[in-house]
N, C-alpha and C positions, 0 to 999 in steps of 0.2 A: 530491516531498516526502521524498525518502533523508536527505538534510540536516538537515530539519526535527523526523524523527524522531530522528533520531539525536542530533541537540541538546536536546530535550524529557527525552531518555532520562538524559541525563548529571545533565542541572540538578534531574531527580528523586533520580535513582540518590545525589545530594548530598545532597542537602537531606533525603532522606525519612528518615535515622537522626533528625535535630535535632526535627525537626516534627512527626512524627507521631503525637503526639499530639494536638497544635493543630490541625492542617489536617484530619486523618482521613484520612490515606492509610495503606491495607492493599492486602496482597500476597496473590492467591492464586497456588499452585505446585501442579506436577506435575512427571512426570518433564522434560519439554520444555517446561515455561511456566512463566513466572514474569510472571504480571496485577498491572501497577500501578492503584490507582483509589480516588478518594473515596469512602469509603465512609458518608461520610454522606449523598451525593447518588446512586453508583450503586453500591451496594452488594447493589440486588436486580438487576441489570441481571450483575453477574459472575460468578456462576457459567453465567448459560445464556452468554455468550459463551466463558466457559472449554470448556466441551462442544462448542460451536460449532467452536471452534479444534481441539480434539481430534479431532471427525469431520471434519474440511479435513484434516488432517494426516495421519491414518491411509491418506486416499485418497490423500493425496501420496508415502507411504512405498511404499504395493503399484504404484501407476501410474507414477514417476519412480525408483523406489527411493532415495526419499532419505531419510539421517541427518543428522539435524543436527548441526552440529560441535558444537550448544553452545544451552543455555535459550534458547527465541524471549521475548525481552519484550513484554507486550503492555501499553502506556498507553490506558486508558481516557478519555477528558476530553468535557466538556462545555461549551466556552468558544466556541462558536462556534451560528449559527442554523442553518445546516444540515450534514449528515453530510458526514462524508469519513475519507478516513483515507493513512497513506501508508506505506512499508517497504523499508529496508535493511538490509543484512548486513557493512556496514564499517564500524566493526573488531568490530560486535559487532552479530548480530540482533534486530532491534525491529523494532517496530510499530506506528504510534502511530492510534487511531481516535477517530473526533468519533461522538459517538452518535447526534446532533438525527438530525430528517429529512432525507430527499434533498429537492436543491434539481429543480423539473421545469423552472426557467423556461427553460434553453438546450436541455432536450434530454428526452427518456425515459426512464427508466429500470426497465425490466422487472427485479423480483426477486421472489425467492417469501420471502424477508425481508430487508432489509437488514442486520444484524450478520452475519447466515451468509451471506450473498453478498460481503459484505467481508473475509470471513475468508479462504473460499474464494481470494478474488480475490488481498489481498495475502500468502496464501503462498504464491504459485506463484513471486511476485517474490523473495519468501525462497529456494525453490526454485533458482528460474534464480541468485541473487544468493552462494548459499551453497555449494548443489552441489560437492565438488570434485572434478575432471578431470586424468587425465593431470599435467602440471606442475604445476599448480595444486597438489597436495599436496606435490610436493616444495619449492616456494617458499615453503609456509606453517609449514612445518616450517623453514623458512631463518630468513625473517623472524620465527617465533613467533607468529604467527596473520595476519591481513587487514590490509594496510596503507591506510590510508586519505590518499589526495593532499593535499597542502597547498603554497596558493601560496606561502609565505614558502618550501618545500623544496623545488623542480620534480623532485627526482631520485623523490622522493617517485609522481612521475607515473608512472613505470616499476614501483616498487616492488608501487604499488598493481594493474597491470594485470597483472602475477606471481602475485601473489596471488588477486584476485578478477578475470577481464580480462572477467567479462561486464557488468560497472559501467560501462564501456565502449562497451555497445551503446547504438544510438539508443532513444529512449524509444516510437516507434512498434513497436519489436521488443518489447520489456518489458509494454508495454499491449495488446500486440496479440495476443498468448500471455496475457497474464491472462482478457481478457473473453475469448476463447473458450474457454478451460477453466472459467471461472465458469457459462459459459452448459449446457457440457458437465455438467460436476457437479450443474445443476438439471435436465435433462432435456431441455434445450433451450428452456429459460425463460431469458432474459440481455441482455445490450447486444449481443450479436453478432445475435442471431434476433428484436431486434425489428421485428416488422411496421410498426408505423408509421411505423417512418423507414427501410425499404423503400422503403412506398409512396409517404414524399417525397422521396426519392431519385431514386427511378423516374420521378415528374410531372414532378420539375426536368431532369432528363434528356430527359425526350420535350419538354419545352416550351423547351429549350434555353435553360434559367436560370442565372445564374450563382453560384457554389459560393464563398461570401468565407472566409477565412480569418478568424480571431479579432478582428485587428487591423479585416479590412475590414469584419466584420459590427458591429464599434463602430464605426466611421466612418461608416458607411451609417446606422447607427439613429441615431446622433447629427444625421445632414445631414436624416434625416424627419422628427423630431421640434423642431428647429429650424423647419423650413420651417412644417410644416402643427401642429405645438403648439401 
C-alpha cells in the first residue's frame, strides 16, 4: 500500500487549500506530524491518534535511533468497512490509515488497540523505508531528496535504489520486522505471538494439511461452496 498512500497524500496535499472549507479537512501538526482528517467525521478520533503516533515514535528514535529527514504525514480516512492502513517514505513520508474495524474473517488479530497497534506497526516501515545509511545520504544529497521509480523513466529504477535501496526489499522482510516489533512494543500481545494460529498451525502440521496460498485458498473455497452451496 507505499503507492496508494503516497497518491492519497498528493491528491489531498492539492486539493486541501481549495476545499477546506467544504469538505472539513483540518491538519493537526507537531514537530514530526503533520494529521490530515475530516474533521467533521473524525475530529474526536485525532488527537488521540496524534499521541498514538508520538509514543510509536519516541520508541522508534531511542530503539533505532532514528530522525526523520522530514514531517511523517498522517491521512486519516474513513471510506472503507474495515481497518487498514499503509506507509511509505518516497519522495515524501506518509501514512495513510482506515479507521473502521479489523476485518477477522481471513485471520486474528491480537491488538491491545487497533490505532496504536497501526501506528506502531507502520512506522517501523517509515523506519526501515526513511532511515538513511552509509551512501544513502550521500545520494540524497545528489538527487535532493528520495527518488521515486517511474516506468515512463527506468533510469529512475537506479536512482530510486540510491536513494531509498530498502524500497527494494521483499514485502515479507518489511512485514515481517513490523509485526514483530508491534508485537514487541505491546508486551508480547501481537500477530507475531498469537496463540491461536499457533495452534492451527501446529494441528495442520501434525495432521499433515495442506497450507494454500491466497490464490489457492480462493480456489478451494470457491470449488466447496459450488459443490455443497
Amino acid at each position: 500500500m507505499p503507492r496508494a498512500a503516497g497518491i492519497v497524500l498528493c491528491v489531498l496535499m492539492v486539493a486541501l487549500p481549495a476545499s477546506k472549507a467544504e469538505a472539513g479537512f483540518a491538519t493537526l501538526e507537531t514537530a514530526d506530524l503533520r494529521m490530515i482528517y475530516d474533521d467533521t467525521n473524525l475530529g474526536y478520533l485525532a488527537p488521540y491518534a496524534a499521541r498514538c503516533f508520538e509514543n510509536s515514535l519516541q520508541f522508534h528514535r531511542r530503539f533505532f535511533d532514528y530522525k526523520p529527514s522530514e514531517k511523517i504525514s498522517v491521512i486519516l480516512t474513513d471510506s472503507g468497512d474495515y481497518g487498514n492502513a499503509g506507509a511509505g517514505a518516497v519522495p515524501q513520508n506518509a501514512v495513510m490509515v482506515e479507521v473502521g474495524p479489523t476485518s477477522l474473517v481471513y485471520e486474528t488479530y491480537p491488538a491491545n488497540e487497533r490505532i496504536n497497534t497501526l501506528m506502531n506497526h507502520e512506522l517501523v516501515h517509515i523506519v526501515a523505508l526513511d532511515q538513511a545509511a552509509g551512501s544513502d545520504v550521500f545520494f540524497r544529497g545528489l538527487f535532493r531528496g528520495k527518488v521515486r521509480d517511474s516506468a515512463t523513466n527506468p533510469e529512475s529504477i537506479l536512482y530510486g535504489y540510491l536513494t531509498a535501496p530498502r524500497t527494494s526489499a521483499p514485502r515479507w522482510f518489511h512485514e515481517g520486522e513490523a509485526v514483530f516489533t508491534e508485537t514487541w512494543m505491546a508486551g508480547g500481545y501481537g500477530r507475531a505471538l498469537g496463540a491461536y494460529d499457533e495452534m492451527v498451525f501446529r494441528s495442520m502440521v501434525r495432521d499433515g494439511s495442506r497450507f494454500y496460498d491466497p490464490i489457492g485458498l480462493l480456489a478451494q473455497g470457491t470449488r466447496s461452496i459450488f459443490r455443497w452451496g
